[in-house]
N, C-alpha and C positions, 0 to 999 in steps of 0.2 A: 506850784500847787497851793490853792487856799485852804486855811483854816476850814473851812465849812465841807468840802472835801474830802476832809480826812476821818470824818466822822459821820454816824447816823442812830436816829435811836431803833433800838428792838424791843420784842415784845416776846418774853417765853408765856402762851396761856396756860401750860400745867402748871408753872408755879405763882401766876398772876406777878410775874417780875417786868419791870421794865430796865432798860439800862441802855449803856451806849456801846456801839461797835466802833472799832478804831476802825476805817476800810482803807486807810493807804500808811503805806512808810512801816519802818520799821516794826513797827506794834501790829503788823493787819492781824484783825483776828481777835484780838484781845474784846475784851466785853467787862466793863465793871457798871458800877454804880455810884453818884456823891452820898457819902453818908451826913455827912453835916460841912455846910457855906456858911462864911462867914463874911460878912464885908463890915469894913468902918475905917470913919477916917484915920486918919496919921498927924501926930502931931510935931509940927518941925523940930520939937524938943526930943522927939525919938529916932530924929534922922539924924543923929551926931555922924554919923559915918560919909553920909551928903555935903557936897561943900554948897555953903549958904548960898550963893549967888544962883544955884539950880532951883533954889526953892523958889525964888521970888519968880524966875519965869516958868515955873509949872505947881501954880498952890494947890490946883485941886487933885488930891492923891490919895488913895485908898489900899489898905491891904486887904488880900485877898487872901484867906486860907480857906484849906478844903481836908476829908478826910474821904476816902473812899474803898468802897471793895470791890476787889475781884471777882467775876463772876464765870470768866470762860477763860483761862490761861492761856488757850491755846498753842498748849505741847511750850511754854517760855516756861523759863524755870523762874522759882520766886522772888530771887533776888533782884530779877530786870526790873523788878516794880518796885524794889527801894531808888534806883537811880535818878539822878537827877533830869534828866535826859527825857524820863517819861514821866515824871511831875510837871515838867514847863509842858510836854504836847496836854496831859490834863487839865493843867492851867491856863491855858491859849484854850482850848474847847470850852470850857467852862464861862470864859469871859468871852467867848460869841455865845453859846449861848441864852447867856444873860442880858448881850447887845440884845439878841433877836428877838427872844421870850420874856423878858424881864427876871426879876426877883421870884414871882410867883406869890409875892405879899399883896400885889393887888388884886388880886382872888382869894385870900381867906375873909373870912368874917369873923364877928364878935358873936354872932348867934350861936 
């Protein structure tokens, strides 16, 4: 099952929300939104935990943080949303997409 499968965006019009439906795997059902994305590079100085020889064959490396909320539980209790389990499936969505859709920086303006 892909990435792109596992997800879809919605649209509630009484509350003018938009957010994303998990529709396969453990989470089906669930519904939140990203509150705040963050991308930037990583500095090999901050990968001490990386053995150096990884660095030199993969330099281009970014972190990605994300904060988001919930929007539809459905009937999961709260705590399934601290786990790490359902941070990577937010984190795998997120970074397709960012592959598909970009940043969304190259549609704001200065005006």
């Amino acid at each position: 099952m892909s990435i792109e499968e596992m997800y879809s965006f919605v649209r509630n019009p009484k509350r003018n929300m938009q957010g994303i439906a998990i529709r396969q795997g453990k989470y089906f059902g669930v519904i939140y939104e990203y509150k705040e994305v963050k991308i930037g590079d990583v500095d090999n100085e901050n990968l001490l935990s990386e053995d150096p020889s990884n660095l030199k064959e993969s330099p281009e490396r970014v972190i990605l943080s994300f904060e988001y909320n919930i929007l539809d539980k459905y009937g999961f209790d709260t705590e399934e949303f601290g786990k790490q389990e359902f941070g990577d499936l937010l984190g795998d969505i997120l970074v397709d997409v960012i592959d598909k859709y970009g940043t969304g920086e190259e549609f704001e303006s200065d005006d």
